[in-house]
C-alpha positions in Angstrom: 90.7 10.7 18.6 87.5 11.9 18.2 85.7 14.2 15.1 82.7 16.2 15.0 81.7 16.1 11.2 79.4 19.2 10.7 77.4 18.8 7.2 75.6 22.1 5.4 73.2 21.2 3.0 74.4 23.6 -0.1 71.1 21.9 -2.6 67.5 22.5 -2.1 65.9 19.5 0.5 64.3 17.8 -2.4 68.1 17.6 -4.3 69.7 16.3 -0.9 66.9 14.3 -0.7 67.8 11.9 -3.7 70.9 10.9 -2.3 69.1 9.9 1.1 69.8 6.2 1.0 73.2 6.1 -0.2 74.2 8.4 2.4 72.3 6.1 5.0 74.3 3.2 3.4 77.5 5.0 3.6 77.1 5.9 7.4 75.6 2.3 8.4 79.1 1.1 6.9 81.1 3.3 9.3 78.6 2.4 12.1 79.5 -1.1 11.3 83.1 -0.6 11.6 83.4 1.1 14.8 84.4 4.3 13.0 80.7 6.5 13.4 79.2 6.8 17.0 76.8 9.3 16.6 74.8 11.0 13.9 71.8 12.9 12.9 70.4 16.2 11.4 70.4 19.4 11.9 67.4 21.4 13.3 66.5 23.1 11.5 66.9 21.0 8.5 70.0 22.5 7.1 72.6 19.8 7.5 73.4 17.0 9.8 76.2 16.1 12.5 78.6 12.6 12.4 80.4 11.8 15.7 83.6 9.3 14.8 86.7 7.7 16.0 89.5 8.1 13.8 93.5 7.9 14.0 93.8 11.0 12.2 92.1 13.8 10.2 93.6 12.6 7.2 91.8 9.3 8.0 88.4 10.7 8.6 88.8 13.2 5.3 89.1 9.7 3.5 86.1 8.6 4.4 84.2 11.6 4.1 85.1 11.7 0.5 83.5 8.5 -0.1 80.0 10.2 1.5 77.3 10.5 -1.5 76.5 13.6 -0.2 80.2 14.9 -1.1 79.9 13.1 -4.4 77.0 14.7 -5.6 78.1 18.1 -4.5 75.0 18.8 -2.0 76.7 19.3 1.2 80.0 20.6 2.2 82.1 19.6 5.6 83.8 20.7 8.5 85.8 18.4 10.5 86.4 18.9 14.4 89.1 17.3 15.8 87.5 16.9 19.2 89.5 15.5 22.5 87.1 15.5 25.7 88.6 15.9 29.0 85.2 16.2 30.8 82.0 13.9 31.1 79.0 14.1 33.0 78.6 11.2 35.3 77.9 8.0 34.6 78.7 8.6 30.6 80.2 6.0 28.9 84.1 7.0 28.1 84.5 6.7 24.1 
């Protein structure tokens, strides 16, 4: 099944800022493992947007518990579950 993650920033940029790289480390794990397809941030700059592939929500809640962002308390979550029944053509099925 598929998730749309949607992050809002609840710190200042420069706060949400010092977590930068872990977070980047924390997604480039789930790239890794098949689990992330798709990311990136908001514009404007007031959160970002995580594609992934998960069995469950419970599943994908895990994970997003372990994002430094959650940890530090500088964004907050909403998780989509998503289930596309069209594509344009010639996009790749997920």
């Amino acid at each position: 099944m598929l998730f749309l993650v949607l992050l809002d920033y609840l710190r200042p940029l420069p706060e949400v800022d010092l977590h930068m790289d872990e977070h980047r480390a924390f997604l480039s794990r789930h790239y890794a493992a098949g689990h992330f397809l798709l990311s990136g941030r908001k514009a404007p700059r007031t959160g970002g947007v995580i594609l992934a592939r998960a069995n469950s929500l419970d599943e994908i809640a895990h994970w997003i518990s372990e994002d430094p962002f959650r940890q530090a308390g500088v964004a907050s979550y909403e998780i989509i579950a998503w289930e596309p029944t069209m594509a344009a053509q010639g996009m790749p099925k997920i």
